[in-house]
Phi, psi and omega in degrees: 000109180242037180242066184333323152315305180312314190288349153301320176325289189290358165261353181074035161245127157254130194268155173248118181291142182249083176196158162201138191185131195282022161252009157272332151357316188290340161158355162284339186287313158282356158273358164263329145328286165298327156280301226239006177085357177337128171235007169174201182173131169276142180223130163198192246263347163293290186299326167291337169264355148300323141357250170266023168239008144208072168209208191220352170319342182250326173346310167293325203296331181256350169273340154330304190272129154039107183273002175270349133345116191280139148004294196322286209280332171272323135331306194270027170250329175271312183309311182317299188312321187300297174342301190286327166301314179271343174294316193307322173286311176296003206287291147353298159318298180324289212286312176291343173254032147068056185042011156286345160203221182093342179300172152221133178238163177199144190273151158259149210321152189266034149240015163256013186307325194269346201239106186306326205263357180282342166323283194295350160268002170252005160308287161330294186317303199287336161262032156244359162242021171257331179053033176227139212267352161269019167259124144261121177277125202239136231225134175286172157274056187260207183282334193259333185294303182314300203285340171277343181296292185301342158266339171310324188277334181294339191263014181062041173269268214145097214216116137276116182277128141258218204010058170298157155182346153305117161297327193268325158310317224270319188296299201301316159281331155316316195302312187304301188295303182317323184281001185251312186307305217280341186288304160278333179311332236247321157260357168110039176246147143000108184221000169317296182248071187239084176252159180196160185236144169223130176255093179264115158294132174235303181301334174298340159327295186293299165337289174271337163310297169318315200275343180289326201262359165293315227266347178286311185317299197268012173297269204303154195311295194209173182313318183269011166281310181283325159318295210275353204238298162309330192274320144330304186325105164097017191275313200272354134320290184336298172343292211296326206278347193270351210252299166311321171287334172284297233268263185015284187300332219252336168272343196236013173249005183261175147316301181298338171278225178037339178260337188289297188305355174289350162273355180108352203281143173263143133359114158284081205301172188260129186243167169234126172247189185024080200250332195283182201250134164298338204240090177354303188308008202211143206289218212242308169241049167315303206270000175282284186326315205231019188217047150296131163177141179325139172070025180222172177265117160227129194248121179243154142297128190342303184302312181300317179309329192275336171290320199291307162319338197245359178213353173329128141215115166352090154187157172305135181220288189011285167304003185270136132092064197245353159269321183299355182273330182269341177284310185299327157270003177268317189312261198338343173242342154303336162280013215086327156316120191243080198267011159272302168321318189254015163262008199246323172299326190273335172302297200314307172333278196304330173295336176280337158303300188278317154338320176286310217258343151306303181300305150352287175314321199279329200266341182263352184261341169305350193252354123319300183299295169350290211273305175300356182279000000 
């Protein structure tokens, strides 16, 4: 087997591409399937206005609708559609590991991060109109965010929770998925093909972490302040996400999952997102390379997937150096570092991110509508 992805395939992990664009349709998206073991694909709202804000692949699609049609409303009519397309290619897949893998996701809006019932309510909307049971909808993991993650799986929708970066957050939302599985099991509905994902950010960690241990760095005292301080750098992604896989095994691994799975309930897995590597100084498939583990997602980007194929090697790490990971976040407050603060900033970022590349998007197909008028 010389395709370093299958073999992730066989450690149990599955990858997901974190890209969607309608011209993988044409016959690459299923040539990855089939080679590289593809198991599923993420989508939201930065990718998508790369998309359509920079190729002309949606250009008909969207001088096609309706002109009484909002940004808004014509956005979610090109998503549905990719959405519904690519659940059909993966669907095969779907059906064959008996509904564990095979998603697809789309998001619901980023200013809707903060407003619980507009959540659930565009949650609905949106899996009764991608209407594919390999669809996921994916609901951030903010504080407003949790009671709407519980109630769509109690109403039997399908969820990627994302922007995860709280470990203590990352529990809280498991607490939501037991409480929705058990909320149904408990009146006798279906929890078999019920699926769902928590998506922990890793590399952006690093990202914002690195520039707090920089700025200690031109800081410190003396040589071994500064050792121990270079010896943090690019760590405490790994950390944290290695730290978040113990809270996994410990829920999911218990007597209350054990009563579930007897109804049928699957795992929630742990997906790893924002996986490509950010920072030069750090290899290519760093964050690929060390969160290999049993029971999980890692959703890539084209690029990092064609690296991890042509360089990739394969084997469970998860578990390696998992005291030095709980030292390396405790080190971060001997220094001062306040890593709850910058996990709460990194929610805000990411919501605020796609919140731009959501607007952005919305501006290019008016300006598109515009030109075609």
């Amino acid at each position: 087997m010389n395709n370093p992805l299958l073999r992730l395939r066989d450690l149990g992990q599955s990858i997901w591409l974190d890209y969607i664009r309608r011209d993988l349709f044409d016959g690459d998206l299923d040539r990855m399937i089939e080679s590289d073991g593809l198991a599923g694909m993420t989508s939201n709202p930065t990718i998508f206005d790369q998309a359509i804000g920079q190729t002309d692949l949606y250009d008909a699609m969207i001088r096609a609708c309706d002109r009484g049609m909002s940004p808004d409303a014509v956005f979610e009519k090109l998503a549905v559609a990719d959405v519904r397309e690519a659940a059909d290619h993966f669907r095969p897949l779907y059906d064959r590991t008996d509904g564990r893998d095979g998603f697809v996701s789309i998001e619901v809006r980023p200013e809707l991060a903060h407003d619980t019932e507009g959540t659930v309510g565009e949650a609905r909307r949106l899996w009764r109109a991608c209407d594919r049971p390999n669809v996921m909808v994916k609901i951030p993991g903010t504080r407003e965010g949790l009671p709407a993650i519980r109630q769509c799986l109690a109403e039997g929708v399908n969820i990627n929770v994302t922007l995860l970066f709280s470990v203590h957050r990352y529990v809280e939302v498991i607490d939501a998925w037991f409480s929705a599985f058990e909320e149904r099991v408990g009146r006798g509905d279906r929890v078999d093909r019920l699926a769902s994902v928590a998506s922990f950010f890793v590399s952006r960690v690093d990202s914002k972490v690195d520039g707090r241990l920089e700025t200690r760095l031109a800081q410190a005292k003396d040589e071994r302040e500064r050792t121990a301080i270079r010896d943090l750098l690019g760590q405490i992604g790994i950390a944290n996400a290695k730290v978040a896989y113990q809270r996994f095994e410990e829920h999911f691994r218990s007597p209350r999952f054990a009563a579930l799975e007897l109804s049928g309930a699957r795992l929630q897995r742990p997906l790893w997102a924002s996986t490509s590597t950010k920072d030069p100084k750090y290899p290519d498939v760093y964050y690929v390379h060390h969160l290999i583990a049993p029971d999980t997602v890692n959703t890539i980007p084209p690029i990092t997937l064609q690296a991890f194929r042509d360089h990739g090697e394969p084997a469970v790490r998860i578990h390696d150096g998992v005291a030095d990971a709980h030292r390396a976040l405790r080190s971060l407050e001997s220094l001062g570092i306040d890593y709850d603060a910058v996990t709460r900033e990194l929610e805000e970022e990411g919501v605020e991110k796609f919140g731009k590349s959501y607007a952005d998007l919305l501006a290019t197909i008016a300006a598109e509508r515009a030109r075609s008028s």
